[in-house]
N, C-alpha and C positions, 0 to 999 in steps of 0.2 A: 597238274597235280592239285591246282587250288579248287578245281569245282568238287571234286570228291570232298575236299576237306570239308567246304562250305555246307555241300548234302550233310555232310554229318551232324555239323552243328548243329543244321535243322531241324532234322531228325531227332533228335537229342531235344532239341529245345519245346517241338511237338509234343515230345513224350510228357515231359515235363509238368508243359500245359494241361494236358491229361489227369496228368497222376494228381495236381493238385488240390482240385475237390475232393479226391480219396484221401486224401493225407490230414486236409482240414476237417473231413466229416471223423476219421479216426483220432484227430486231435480231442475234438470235442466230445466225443464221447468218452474216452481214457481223461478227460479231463472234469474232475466233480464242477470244479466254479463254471468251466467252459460251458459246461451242459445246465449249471443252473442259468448262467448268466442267456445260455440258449433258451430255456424254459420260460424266462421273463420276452424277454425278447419277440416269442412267439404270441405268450400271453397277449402284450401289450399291441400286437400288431393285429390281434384279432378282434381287439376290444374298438381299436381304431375303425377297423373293416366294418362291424354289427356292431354298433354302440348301442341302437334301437332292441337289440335280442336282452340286452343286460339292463339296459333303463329305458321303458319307454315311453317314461314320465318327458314332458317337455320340460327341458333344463330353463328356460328364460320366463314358465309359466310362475306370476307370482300368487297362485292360490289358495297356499295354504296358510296355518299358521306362522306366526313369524319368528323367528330365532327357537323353534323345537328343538328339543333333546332328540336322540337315538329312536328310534322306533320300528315295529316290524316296517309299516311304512315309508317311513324313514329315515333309511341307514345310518345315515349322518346328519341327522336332524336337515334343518331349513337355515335358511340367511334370513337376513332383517326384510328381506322383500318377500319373504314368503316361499322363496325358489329351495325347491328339493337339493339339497348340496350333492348328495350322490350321483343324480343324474347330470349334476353339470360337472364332477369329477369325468362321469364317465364321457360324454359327449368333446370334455375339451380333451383327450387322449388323441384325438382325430387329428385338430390342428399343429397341435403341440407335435405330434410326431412327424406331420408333412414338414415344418417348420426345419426339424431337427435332420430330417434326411435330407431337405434337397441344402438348406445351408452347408453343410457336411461335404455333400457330394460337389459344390460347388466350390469351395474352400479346398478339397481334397485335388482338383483337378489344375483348380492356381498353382497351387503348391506343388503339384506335381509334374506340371508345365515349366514354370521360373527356377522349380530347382534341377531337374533335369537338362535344361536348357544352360542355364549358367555353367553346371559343370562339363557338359559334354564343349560347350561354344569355346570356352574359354578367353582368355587376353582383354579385352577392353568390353565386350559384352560381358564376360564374369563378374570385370569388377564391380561393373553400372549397375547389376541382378543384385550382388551380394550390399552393395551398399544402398539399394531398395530396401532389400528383407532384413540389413540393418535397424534401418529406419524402424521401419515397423515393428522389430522384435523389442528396440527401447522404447516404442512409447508406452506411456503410461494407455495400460489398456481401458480400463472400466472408464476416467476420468475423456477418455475420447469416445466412446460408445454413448456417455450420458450427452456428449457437445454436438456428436452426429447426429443423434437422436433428436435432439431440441430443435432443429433445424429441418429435421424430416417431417412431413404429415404421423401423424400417429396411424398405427394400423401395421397389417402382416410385410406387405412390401419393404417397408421404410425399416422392420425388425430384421429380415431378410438380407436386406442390404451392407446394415450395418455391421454382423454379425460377418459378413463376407471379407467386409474389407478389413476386419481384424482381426482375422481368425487363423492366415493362409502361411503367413513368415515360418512360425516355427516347424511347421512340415516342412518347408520349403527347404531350408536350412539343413534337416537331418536328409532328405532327399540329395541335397547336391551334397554334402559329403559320400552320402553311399555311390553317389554318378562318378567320385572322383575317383573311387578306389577300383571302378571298372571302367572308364574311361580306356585305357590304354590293353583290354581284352583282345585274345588272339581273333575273335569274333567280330568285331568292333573295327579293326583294322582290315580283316577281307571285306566287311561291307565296303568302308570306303575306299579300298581297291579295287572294289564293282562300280564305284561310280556311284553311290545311291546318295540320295538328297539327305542333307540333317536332318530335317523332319521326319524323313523314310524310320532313320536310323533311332530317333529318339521315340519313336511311337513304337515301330516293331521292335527294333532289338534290343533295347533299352529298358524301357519301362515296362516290359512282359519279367524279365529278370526280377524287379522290385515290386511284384506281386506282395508276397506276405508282408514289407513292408509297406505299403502304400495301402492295403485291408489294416495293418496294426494303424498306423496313423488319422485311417478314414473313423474309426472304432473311438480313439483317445482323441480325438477332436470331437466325435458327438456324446463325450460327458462334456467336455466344455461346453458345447452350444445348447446343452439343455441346460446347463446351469448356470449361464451369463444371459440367457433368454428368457428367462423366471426373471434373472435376478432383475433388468430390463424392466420388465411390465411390471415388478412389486417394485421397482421407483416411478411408477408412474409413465415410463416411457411407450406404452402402448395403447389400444385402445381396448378400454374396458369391456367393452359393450362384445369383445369379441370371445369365443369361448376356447380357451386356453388357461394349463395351471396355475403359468404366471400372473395372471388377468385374476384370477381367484384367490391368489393372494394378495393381492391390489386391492381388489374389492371388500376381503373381509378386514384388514388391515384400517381402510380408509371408515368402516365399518363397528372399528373396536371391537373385532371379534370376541379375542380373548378377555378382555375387559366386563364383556357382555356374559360371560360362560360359553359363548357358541365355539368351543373350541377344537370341533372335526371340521368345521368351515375352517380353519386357520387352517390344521395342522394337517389334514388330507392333503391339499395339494402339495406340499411340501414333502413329503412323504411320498408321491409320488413319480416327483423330478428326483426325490434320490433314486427311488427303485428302478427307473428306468436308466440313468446315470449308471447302476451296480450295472443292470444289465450287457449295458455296452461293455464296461471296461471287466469282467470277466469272460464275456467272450474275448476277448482280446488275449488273456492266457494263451486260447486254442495258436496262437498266430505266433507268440511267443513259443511257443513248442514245435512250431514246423520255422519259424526262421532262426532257431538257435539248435538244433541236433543235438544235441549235447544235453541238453533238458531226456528226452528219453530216456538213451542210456543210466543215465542216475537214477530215474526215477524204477526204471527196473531191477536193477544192482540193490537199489532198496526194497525193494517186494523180495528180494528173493532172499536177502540178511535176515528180513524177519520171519519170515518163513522158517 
């Protein structure tokens, strides 16, 4: 009688996998922030793709005049070197967001590893996991990001790095609470009556479940790492020389921007780590409305009272 069960589960679980990009792509569009937050998102990723279509000024060329105002030329006037600010706005969107993904996706995957692992393993590997991500969740974050840094070559690796190994606890953390509360599943207990390996069990049957969370989590880590990676390079922790928002605020900063009047040089790239920050963390709505059910229903119950 258990392999029938097991079929079903499967089945069931297939479906599931199926339905969920219809559910997130309907999330997002019944959802206004979801879909603006989608609209930036898209923006910004195409800007990354074809920077050269939108500026094909060389960003590091210092030809022109120095510290310009606004002009149809350009956008946001010039830097103290000469250098077009728009084109290097738009050129560091490139870095800045490879930065912001694969940090993200790497941090996403710790954390999703150590916290599903802790809760499923349980007994003396739990405790060892949880008093890691202890560790990590009390340290004083920025005050270790500036000591690892100092220590590291300056440049994209060494921001990469650092940004990794502080970044992964608090996932980790909401992760293994969620592995606790499915731990003891009817699902969960035929696997290992099949005999299947932990790993079998934490990859397939496990972590397919913790989909919408583990997209909400991947989403609300990459506002932090756009904004702890700015904040990074405007202390000086990276390499200037490299084109990124952070590194532009570094530069107009060390520059006296605003001191000087050149205040689209300050205040653009700034401006632009938020925008892409809103973007993340309003998609993330869409993720909150397919891992809460309950959001729906209200939100319908409400269109039709007004009505």
């Amino acid at each position: 009688m258990a392999i029938p069960d097991i079929a079903v589960n499967d089945s069931i679980t297939d479906v599931e996998a199926t339905r969920a990009p219809r559910r997130f792509l309907r999330a997002v569009l019944g959802n206004r922030k979801a879909a603006t937050g989608a609209v930036i998102l898209l923006v910004m990723g195409f800007v990354a793709a074809f920077p050269g279509l939108i500026a094909p000024d060389d960003p590091q060329a210092a030809i022109y005049a120095q510290n310009a105002g606004p002009s149809s030329a350009h956008l946001l006037g010039t830097t103290m070197l000469g250098q077009d600010v728009f084109s290097q706005l738009v050129w560091s969107t490139r870095l800045t967001l490879i930065v912001t993904l694969i940090v993200t996706a790497i941090a996403t995957f710790l954390s999703t590893i150590i916290g599903v692992t802790s809760a499923y393993a349980g007994g003396v590997t739990d405790r060892v996991l949880t008093v890691i991500i202890d560790v990590f969740l009390i340290l004083p974050v920025l005050p270790l990001l500036i000591l690892l840094a100092a220590y590291l070559p300056p440049g994209v690796t060494s921001l990469v790095i650092v940004l990794c190994i502080t970044s992964w606890a608090f996932q980790a953390r909401q992760l293994r609470s969620q592995g606790l509360s499915i731990r003891d599943r009817d699902f969960l207990v035929a696997a290992r009556a099949r005999g299947e390996r932990g790993i079998y069990i934490i990859l397939v049957e496990i972590v397919p479940t913790m989909t919408s969370l583990i997209a909400a989590s991947f989403l609300a880590l990459a506002v932090y790492v756009v904004g702890f990676a700015a904040s990074l390079q405007f202390l000086g922790l990276g390499n200037s020389s490299e084109l990124m928002w952070g590194t532009m605020l570094y530069n107009a900063q060390q520059a006296s921007a605003l001191e000087a009047g050149n205040v689209w040089w300050a205040l653009s790239p700034g401006a632009a780590v938020a925008v892409l920050g809103a973007g993340f963390a309003l998609v993330n709505y869409a993720f909150d409305e397919i891992g809460n059910p309950a959001l729906r229903p209200v939100r319908r119950r409400r269109g039709r009272s007004s009505a």
